[in-house]
N, CA, C and O atoms as a CHARMM CRD file, in Angstrom:
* protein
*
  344
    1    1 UNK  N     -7.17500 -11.05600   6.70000 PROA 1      0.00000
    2    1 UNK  CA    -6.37200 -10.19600   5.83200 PROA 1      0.00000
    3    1 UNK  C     -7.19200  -8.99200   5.37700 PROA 1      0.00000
    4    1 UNK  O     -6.80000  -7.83300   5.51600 PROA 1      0.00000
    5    2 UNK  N     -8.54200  -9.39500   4.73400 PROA 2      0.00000
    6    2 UNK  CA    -9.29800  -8.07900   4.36900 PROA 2      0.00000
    7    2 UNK  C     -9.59600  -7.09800   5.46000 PROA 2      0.00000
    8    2 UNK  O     -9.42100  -5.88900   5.30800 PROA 2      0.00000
    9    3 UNK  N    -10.01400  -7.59700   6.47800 PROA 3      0.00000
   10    3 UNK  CA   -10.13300  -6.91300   7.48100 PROA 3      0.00000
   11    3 UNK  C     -9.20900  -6.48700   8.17600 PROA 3      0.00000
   12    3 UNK  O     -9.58100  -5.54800   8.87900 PROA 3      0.00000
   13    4 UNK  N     -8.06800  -6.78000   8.31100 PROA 4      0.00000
   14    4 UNK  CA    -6.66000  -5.99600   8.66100 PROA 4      0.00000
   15    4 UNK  C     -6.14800  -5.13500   7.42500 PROA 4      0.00000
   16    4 UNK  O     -5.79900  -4.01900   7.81000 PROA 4      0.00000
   17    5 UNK  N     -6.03200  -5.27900   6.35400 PROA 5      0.00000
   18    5 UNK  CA    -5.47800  -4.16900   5.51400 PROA 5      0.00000
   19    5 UNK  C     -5.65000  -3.12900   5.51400 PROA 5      0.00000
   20    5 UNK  O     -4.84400  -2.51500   4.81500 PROA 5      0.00000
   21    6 UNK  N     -6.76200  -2.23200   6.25700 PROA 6      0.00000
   22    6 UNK  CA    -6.72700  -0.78700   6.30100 PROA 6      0.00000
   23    6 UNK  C     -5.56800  -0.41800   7.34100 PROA 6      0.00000
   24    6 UNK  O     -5.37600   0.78700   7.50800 PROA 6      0.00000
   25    7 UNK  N     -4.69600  -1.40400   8.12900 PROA 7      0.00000
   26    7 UNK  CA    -4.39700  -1.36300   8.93000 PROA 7      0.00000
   27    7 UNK  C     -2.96300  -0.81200   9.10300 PROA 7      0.00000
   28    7 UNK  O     -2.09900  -1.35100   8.41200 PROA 7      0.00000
   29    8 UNK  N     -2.53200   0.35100  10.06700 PROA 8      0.00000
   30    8 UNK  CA    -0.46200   1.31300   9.53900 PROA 8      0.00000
   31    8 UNK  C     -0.10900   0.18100  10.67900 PROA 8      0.00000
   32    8 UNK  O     -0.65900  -0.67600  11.37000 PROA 8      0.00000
   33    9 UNK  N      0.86600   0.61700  10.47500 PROA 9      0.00000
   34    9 UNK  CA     2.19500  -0.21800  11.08200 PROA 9      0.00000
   35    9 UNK  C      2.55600   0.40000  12.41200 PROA 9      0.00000
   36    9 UNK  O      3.16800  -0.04400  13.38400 PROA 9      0.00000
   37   10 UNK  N      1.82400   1.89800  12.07800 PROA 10     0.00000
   38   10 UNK  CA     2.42900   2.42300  13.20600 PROA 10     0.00000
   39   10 UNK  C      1.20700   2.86200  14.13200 PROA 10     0.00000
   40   10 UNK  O      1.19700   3.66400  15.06700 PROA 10     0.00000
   41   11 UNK  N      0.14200   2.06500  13.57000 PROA 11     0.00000
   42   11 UNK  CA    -1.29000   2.22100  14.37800 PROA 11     0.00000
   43   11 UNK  C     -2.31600   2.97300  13.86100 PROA 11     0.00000
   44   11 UNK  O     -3.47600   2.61900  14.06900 PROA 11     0.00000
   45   12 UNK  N     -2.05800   3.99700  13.19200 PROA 12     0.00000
   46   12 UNK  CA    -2.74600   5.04300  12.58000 PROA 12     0.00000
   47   12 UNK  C     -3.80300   4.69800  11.72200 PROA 12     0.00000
   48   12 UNK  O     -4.43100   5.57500  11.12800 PROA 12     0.00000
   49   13 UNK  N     -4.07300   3.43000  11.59300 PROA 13     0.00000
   50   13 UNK  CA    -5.21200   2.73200  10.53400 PROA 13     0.00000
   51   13 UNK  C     -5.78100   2.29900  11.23800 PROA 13     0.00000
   52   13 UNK  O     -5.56700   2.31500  12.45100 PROA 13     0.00000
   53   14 UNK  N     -7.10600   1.53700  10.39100 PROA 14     0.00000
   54   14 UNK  CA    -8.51500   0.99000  11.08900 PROA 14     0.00000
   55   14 UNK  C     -9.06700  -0.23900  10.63100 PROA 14     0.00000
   56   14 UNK  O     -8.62200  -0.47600   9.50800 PROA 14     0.00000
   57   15 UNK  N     -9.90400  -1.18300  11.05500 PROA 15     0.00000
   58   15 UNK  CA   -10.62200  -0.61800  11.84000 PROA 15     0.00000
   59   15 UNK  C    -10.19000  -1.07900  14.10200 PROA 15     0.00000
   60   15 UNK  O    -10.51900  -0.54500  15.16100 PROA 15     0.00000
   61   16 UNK  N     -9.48800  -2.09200  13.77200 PROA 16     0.00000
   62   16 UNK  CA    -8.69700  -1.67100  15.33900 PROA 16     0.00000
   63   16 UNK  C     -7.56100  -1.20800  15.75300 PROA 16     0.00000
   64   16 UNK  O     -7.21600  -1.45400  16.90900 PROA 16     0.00000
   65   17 UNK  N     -6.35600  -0.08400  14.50100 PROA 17     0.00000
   66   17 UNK  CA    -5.48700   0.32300  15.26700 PROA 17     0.00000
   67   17 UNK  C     -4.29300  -0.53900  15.67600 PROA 17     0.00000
   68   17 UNK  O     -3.45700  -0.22100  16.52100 PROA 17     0.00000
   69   18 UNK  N     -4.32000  -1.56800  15.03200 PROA 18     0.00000
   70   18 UNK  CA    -3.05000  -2.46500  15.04100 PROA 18     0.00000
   71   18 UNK  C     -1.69700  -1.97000  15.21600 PROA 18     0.00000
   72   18 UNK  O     -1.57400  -0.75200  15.08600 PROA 18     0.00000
   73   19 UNK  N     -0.77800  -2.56200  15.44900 PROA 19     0.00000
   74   19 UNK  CA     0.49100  -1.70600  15.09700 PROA 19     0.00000
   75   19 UNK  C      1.55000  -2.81800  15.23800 PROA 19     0.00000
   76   19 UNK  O      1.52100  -3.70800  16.08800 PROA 19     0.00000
   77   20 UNK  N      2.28700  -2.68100  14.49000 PROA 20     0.00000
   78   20 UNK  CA     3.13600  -3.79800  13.69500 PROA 20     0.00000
   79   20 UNK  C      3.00900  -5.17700  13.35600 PROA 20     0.00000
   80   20 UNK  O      2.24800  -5.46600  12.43300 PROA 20     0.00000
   81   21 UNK  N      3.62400  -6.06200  13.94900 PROA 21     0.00000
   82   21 UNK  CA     3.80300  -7.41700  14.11200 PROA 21     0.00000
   83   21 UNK  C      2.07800  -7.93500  14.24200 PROA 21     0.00000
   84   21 UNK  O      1.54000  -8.93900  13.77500 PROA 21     0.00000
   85   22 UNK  N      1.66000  -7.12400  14.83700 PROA 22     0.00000
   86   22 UNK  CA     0.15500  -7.63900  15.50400 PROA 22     0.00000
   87   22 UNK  C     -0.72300  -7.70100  13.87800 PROA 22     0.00000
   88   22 UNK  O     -1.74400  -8.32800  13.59700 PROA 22     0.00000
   89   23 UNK  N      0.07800  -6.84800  13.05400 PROA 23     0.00000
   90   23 UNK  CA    -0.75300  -7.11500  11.58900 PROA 23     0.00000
   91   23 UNK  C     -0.56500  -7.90600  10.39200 PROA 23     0.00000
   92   23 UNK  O      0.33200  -7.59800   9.60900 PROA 23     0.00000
   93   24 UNK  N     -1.43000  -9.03400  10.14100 PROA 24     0.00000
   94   24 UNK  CA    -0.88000  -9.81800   9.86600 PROA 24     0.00000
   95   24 UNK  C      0.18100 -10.25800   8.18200 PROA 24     0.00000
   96   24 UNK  O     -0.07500  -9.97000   7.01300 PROA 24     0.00000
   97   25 UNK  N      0.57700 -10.51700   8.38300 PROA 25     0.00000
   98   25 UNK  CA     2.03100 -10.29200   6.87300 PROA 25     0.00000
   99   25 UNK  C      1.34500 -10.50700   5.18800 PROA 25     0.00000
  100   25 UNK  O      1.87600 -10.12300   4.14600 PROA 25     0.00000
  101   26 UNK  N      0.38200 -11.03700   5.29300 PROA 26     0.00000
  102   26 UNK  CA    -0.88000 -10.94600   3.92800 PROA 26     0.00000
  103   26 UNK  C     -1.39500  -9.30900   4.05800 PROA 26     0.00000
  104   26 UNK  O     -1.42500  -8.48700   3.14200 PROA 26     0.00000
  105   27 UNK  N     -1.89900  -9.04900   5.88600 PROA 27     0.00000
  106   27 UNK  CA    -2.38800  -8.01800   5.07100 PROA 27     0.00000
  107   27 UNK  C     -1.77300  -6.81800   4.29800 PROA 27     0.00000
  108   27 UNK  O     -2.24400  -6.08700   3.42700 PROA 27     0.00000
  109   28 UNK  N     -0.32900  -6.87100   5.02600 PROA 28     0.00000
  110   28 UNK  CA     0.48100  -6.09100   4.89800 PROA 28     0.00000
  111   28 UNK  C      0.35200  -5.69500   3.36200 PROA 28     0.00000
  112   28 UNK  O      0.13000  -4.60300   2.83800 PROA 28     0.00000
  113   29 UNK  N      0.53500  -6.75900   2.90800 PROA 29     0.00000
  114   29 UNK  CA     1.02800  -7.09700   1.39500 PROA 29     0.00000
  115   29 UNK  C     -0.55500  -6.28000   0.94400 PROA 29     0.00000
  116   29 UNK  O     -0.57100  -5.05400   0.83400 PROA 29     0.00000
  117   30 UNK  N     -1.56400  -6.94200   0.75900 PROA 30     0.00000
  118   30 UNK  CA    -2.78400  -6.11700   0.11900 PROA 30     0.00000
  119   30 UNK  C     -3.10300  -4.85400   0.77100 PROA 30     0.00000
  120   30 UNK  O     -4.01600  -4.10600   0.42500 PROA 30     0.00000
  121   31 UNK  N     -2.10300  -4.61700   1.96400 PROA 31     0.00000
  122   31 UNK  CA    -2.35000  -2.89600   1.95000 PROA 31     0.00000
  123   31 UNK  C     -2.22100  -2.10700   0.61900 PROA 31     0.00000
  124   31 UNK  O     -3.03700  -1.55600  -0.11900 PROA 31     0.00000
  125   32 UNK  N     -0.29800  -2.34100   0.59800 PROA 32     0.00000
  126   32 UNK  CA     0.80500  -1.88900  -0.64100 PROA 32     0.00000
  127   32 UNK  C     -0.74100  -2.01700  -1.89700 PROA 32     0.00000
  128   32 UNK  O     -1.30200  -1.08400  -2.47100 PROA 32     0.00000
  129   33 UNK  N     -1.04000  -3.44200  -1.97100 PROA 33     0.00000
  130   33 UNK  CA    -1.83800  -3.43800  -3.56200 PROA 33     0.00000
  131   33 UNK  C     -2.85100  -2.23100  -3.11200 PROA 33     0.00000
  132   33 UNK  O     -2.61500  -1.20000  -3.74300 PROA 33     0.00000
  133   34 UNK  N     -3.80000  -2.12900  -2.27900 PROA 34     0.00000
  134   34 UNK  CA    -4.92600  -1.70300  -2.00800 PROA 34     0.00000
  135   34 UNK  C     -4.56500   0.06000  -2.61000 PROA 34     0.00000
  136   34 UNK  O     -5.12300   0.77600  -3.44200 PROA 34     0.00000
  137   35 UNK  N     -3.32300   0.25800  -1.67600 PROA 35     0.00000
  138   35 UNK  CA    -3.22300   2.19800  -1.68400 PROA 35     0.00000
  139   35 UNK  C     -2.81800   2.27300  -3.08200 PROA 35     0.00000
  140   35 UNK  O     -3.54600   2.99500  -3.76300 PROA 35     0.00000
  141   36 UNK  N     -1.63300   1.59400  -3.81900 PROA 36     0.00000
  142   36 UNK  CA    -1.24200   1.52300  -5.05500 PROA 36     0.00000
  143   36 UNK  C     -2.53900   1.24000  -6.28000 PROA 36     0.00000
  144   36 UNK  O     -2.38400   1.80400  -7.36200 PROA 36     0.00000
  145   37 UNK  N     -3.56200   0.52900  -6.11500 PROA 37     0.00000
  146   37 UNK  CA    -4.57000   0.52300  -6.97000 PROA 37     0.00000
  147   37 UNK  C     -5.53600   1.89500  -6.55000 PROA 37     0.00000
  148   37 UNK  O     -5.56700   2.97700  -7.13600 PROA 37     0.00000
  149   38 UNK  N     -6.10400   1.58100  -5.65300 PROA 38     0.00000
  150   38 UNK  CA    -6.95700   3.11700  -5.21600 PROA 38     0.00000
  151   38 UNK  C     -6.45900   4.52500  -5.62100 PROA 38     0.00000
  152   38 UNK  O     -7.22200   5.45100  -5.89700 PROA 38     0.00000
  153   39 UNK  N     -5.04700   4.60700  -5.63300 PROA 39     0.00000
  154   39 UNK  CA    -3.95600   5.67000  -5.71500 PROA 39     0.00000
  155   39 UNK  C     -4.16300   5.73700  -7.41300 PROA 39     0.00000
  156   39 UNK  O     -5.04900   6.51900  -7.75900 PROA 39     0.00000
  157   40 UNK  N     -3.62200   5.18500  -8.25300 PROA 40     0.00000
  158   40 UNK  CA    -3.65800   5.29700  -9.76200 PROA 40     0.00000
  159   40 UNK  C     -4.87000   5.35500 -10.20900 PROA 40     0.00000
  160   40 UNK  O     -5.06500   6.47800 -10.67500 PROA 40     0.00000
  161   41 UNK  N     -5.99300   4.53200 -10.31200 PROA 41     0.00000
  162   41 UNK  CA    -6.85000   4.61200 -11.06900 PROA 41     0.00000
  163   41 UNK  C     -7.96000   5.48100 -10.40800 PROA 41     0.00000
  164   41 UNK  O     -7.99300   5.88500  -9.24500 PROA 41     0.00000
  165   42 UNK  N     -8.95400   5.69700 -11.51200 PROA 42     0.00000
  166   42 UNK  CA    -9.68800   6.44900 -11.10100 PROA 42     0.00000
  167   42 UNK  C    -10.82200   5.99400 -10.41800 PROA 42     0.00000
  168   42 UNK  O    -11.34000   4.88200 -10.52700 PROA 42     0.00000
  169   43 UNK  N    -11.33600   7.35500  -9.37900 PROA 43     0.00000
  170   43 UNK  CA   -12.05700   7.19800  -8.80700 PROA 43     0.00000
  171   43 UNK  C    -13.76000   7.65500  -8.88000 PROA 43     0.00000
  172   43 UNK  O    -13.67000   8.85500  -9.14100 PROA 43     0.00000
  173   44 UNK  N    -14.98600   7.39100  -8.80500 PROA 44     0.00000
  174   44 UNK  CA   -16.37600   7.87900  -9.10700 PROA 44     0.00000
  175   44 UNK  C    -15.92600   9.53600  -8.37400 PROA 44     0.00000
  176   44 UNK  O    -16.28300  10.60000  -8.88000 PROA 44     0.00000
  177   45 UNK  N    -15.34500   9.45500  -7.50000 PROA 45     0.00000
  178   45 UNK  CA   -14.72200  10.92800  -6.57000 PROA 45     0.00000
  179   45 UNK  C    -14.37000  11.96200  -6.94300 PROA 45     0.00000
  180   45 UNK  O    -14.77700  13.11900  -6.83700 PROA 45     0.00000
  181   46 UNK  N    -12.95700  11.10300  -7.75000 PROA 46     0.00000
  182   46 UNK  CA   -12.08500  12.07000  -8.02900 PROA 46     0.00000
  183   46 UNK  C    -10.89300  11.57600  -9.44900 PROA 46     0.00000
  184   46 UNK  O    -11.16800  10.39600  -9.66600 PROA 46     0.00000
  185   47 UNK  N    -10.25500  11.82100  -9.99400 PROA 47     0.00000
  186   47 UNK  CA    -9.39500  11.61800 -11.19500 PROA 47     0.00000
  187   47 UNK  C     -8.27200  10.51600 -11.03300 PROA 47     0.00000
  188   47 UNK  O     -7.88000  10.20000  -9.91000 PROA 47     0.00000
  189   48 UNK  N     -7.90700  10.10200 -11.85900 PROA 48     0.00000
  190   48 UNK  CA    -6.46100   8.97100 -11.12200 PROA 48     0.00000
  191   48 UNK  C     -5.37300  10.10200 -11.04200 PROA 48     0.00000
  192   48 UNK  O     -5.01800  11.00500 -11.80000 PROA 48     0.00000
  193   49 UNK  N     -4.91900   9.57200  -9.53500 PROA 49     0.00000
  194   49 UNK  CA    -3.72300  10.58600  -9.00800 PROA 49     0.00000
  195   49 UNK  C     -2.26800  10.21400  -9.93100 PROA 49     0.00000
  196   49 UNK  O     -1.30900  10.94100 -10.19400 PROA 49     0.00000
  197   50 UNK  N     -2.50700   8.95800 -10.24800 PROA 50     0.00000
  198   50 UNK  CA    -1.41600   8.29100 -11.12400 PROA 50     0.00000
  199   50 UNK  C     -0.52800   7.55000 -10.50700 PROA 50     0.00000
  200   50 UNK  O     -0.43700   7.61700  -9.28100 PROA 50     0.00000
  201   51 UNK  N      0.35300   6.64100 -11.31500 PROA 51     0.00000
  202   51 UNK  CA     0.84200   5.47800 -10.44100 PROA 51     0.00000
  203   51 UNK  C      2.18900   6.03500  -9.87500 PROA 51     0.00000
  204   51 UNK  O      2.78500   5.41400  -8.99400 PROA 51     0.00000
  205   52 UNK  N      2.82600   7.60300 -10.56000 PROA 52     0.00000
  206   52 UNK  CA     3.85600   8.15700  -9.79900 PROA 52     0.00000
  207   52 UNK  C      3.40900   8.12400  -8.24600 PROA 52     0.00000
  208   52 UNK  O      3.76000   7.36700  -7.34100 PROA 52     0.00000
  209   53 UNK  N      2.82200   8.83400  -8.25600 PROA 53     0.00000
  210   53 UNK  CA     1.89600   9.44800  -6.53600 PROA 53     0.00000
  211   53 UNK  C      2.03900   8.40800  -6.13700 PROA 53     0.00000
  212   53 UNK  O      2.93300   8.18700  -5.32000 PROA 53     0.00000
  213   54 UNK  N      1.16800   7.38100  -6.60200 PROA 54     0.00000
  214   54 UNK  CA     1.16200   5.87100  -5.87200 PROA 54     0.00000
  215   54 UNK  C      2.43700   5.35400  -5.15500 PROA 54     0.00000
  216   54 UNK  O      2.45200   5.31000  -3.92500 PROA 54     0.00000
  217   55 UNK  N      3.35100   5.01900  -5.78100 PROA 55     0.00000
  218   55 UNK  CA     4.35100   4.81300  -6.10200 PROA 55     0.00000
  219   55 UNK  C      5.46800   5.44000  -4.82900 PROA 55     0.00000
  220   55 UNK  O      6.18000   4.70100  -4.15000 PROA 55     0.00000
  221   56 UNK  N      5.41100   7.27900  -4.67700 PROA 56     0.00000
  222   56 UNK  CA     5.78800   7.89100  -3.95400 PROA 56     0.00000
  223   56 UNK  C      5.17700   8.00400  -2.56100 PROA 56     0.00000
  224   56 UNK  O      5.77700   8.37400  -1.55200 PROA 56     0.00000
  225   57 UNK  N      3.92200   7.64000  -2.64800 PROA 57     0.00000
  226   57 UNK  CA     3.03800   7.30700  -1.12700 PROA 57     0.00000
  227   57 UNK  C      3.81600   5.92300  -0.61300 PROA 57     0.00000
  228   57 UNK  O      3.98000   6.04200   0.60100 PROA 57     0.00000
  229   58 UNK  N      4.19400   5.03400  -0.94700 PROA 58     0.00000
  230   58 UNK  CA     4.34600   3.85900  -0.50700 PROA 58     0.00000
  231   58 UNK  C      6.01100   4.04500  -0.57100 PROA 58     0.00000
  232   58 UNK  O      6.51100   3.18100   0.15000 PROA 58     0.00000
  233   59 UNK  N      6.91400   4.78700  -1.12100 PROA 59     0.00000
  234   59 UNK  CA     8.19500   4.85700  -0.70300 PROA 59     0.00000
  235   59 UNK  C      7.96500   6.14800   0.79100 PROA 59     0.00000
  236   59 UNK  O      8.57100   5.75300   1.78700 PROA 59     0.00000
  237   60 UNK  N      7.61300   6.79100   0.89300 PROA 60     0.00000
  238   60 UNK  CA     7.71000   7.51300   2.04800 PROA 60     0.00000
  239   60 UNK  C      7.12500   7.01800   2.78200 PROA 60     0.00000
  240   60 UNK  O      7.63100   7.22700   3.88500 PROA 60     0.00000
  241   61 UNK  N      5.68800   6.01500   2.89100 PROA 61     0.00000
  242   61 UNK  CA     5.80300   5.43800   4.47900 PROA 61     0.00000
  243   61 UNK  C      6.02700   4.08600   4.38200 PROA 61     0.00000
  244   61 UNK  O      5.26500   3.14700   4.61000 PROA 61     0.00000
  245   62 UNK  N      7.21400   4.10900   4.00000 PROA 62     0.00000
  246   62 UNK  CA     8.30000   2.83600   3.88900 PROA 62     0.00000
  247   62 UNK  C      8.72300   2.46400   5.42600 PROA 62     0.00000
  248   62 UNK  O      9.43000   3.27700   6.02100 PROA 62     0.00000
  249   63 UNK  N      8.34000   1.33800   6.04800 PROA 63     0.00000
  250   63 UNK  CA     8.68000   0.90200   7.32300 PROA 63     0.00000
  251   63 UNK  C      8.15600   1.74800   8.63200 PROA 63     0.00000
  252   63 UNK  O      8.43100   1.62700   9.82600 PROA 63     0.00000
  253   64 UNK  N      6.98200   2.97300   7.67800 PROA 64     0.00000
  254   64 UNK  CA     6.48200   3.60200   8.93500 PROA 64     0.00000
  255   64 UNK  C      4.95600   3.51300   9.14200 PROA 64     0.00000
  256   64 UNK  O      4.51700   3.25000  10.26100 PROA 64     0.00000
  257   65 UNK  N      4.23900   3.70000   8.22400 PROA 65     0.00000
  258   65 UNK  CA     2.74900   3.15600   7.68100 PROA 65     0.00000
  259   65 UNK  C      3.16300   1.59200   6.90800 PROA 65     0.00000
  260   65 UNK  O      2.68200   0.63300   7.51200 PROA 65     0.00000
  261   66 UNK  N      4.04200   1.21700   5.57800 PROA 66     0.00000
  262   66 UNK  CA     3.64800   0.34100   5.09800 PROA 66     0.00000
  263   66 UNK  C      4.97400  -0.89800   4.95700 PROA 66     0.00000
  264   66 UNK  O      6.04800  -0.55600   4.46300 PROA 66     0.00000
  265   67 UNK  N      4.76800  -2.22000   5.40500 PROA 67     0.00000
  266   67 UNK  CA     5.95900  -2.75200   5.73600 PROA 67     0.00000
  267   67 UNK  C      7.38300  -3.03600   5.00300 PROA 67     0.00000
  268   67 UNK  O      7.04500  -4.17100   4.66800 PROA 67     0.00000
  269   68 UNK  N      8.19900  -2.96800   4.68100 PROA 68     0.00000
  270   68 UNK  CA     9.08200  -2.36200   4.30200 PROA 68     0.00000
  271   68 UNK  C      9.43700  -3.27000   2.97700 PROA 68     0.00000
  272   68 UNK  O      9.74100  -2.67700   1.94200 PROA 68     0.00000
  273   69 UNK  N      9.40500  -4.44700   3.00000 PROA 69     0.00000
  274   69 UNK  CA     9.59500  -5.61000   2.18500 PROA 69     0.00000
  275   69 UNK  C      8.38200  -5.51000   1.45600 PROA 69     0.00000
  276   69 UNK  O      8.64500  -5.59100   0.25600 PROA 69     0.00000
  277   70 UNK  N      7.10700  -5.36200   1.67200 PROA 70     0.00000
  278   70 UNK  CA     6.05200  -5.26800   1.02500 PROA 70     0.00000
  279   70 UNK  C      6.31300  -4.16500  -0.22200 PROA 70     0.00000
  280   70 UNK  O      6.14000  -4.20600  -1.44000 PROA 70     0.00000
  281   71 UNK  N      6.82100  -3.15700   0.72500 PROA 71     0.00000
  282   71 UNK  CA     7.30100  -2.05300  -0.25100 PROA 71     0.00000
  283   71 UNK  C      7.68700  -2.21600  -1.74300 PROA 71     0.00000
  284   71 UNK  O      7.16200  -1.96300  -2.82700 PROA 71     0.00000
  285   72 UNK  N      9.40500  -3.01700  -1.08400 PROA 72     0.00000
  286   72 UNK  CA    10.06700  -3.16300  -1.60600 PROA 72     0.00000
  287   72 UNK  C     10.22100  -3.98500  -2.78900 PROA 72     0.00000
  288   72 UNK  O     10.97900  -3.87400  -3.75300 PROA 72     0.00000
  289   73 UNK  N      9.25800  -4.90100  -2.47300 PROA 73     0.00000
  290   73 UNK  CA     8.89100  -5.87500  -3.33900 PROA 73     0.00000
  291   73 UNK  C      7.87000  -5.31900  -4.60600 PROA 73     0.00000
  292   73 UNK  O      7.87700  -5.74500  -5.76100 PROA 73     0.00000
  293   74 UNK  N      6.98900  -4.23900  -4.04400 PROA 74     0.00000
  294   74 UNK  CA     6.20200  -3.93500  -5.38700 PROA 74     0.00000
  295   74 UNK  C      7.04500  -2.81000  -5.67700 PROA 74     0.00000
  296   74 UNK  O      7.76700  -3.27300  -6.56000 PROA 74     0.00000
  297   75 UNK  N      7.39100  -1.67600  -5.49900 PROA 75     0.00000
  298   75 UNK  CA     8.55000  -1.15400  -6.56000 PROA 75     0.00000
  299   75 UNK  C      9.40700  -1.87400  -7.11300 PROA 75     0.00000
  300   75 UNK  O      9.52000  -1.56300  -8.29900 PROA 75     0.00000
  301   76 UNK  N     10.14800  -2.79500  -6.76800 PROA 76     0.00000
  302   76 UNK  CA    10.42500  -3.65200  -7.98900 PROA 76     0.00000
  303   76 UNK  C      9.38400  -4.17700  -9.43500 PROA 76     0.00000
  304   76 UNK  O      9.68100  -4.14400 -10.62900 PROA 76     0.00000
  305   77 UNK  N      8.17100  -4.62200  -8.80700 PROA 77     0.00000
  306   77 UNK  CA     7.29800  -5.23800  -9.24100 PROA 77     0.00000
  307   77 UNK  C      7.39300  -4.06000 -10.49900 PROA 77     0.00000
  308   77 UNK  O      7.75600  -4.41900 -11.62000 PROA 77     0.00000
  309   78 UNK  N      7.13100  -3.00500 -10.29100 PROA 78     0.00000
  310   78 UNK  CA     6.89100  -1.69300 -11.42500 PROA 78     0.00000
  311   78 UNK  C      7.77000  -1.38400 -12.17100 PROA 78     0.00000
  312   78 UNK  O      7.74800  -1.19800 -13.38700 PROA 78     0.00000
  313   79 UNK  N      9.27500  -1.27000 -10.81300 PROA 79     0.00000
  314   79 UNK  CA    10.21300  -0.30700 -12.11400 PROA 79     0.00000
  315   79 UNK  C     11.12100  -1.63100 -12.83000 PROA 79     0.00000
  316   79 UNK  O     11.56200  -1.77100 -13.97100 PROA 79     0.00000
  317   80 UNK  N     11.16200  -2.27800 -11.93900 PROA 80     0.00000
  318   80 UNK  CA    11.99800  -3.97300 -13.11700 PROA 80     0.00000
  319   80 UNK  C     11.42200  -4.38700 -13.79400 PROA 80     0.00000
  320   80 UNK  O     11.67800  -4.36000 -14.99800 PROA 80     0.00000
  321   81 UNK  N     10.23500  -5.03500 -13.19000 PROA 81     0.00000
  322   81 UNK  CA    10.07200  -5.82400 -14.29100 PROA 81     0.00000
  323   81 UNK  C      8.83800  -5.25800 -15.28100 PROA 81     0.00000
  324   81 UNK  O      8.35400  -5.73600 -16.30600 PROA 81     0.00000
  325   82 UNK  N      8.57600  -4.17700 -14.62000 PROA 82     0.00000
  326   82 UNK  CA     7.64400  -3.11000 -16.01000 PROA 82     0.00000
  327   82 UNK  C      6.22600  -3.53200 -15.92900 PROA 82     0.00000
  328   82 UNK  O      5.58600  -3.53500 -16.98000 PROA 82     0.00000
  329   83 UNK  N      5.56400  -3.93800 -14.67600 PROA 83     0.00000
  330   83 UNK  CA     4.43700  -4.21800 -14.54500 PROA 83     0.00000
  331   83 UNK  C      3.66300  -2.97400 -14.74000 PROA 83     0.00000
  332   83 UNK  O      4.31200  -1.94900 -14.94500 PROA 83     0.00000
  333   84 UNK  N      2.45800  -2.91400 -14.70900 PROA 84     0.00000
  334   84 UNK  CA     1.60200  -1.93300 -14.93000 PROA 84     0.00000
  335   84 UNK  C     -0.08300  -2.85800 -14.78400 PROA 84     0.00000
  336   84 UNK  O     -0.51500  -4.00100 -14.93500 PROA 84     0.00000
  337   85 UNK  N     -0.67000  -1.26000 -14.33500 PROA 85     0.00000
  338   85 UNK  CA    -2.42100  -1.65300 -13.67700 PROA 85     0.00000
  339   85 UNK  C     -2.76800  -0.70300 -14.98700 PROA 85     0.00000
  340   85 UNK  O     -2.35800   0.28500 -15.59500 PROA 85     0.00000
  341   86 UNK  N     -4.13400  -2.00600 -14.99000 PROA 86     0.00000
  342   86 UNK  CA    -4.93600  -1.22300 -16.51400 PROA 86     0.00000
  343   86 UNK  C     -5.16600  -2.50700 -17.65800 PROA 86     0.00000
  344   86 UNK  O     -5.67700  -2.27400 -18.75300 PROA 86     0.00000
């Protein structure tokens, strides 16, 4: 799983370039957490982009980078039931 989560759906991730089915359905899931935490909080880099951005990265590559149910499941997670990182 750790080692597949950098991994798109549509191949475009690393570190072998997977693409769909071939990735496995955990990692899928700690992708969504991975970009959604990295995405909001801050970084030694750079500022927190905030959990909107976050939020909007993972609805646009909805079923194309990130799997669709994974998605779907953590925007719920936020706007229902009012979760929040921090």
């Amino acid at each position: 799983m750790v080692y597949q989560h950098h991994e798109r759906l549509d191949g475009s991730g690393y570190p072998q370039g997977l693409i769909g089915q071939a990735i496995l359905p955990e990692a899928r899931v700690l992708a969504i957490a991975d970009v959604v935490e990295a995405m909001s909080l801050e970084r030694p880099y750079r500022p927190a982009l905030g959990i909107d951005t976050a939020l909007e990265e993972i609805k646009t590559g909805r079923g194309m980078l990130y799997d669709a149910n994974a998605v779907d499941a953590c925007l719920r997670i936020f706007t229902e039931k009012g979760f929040t990182l921090g």
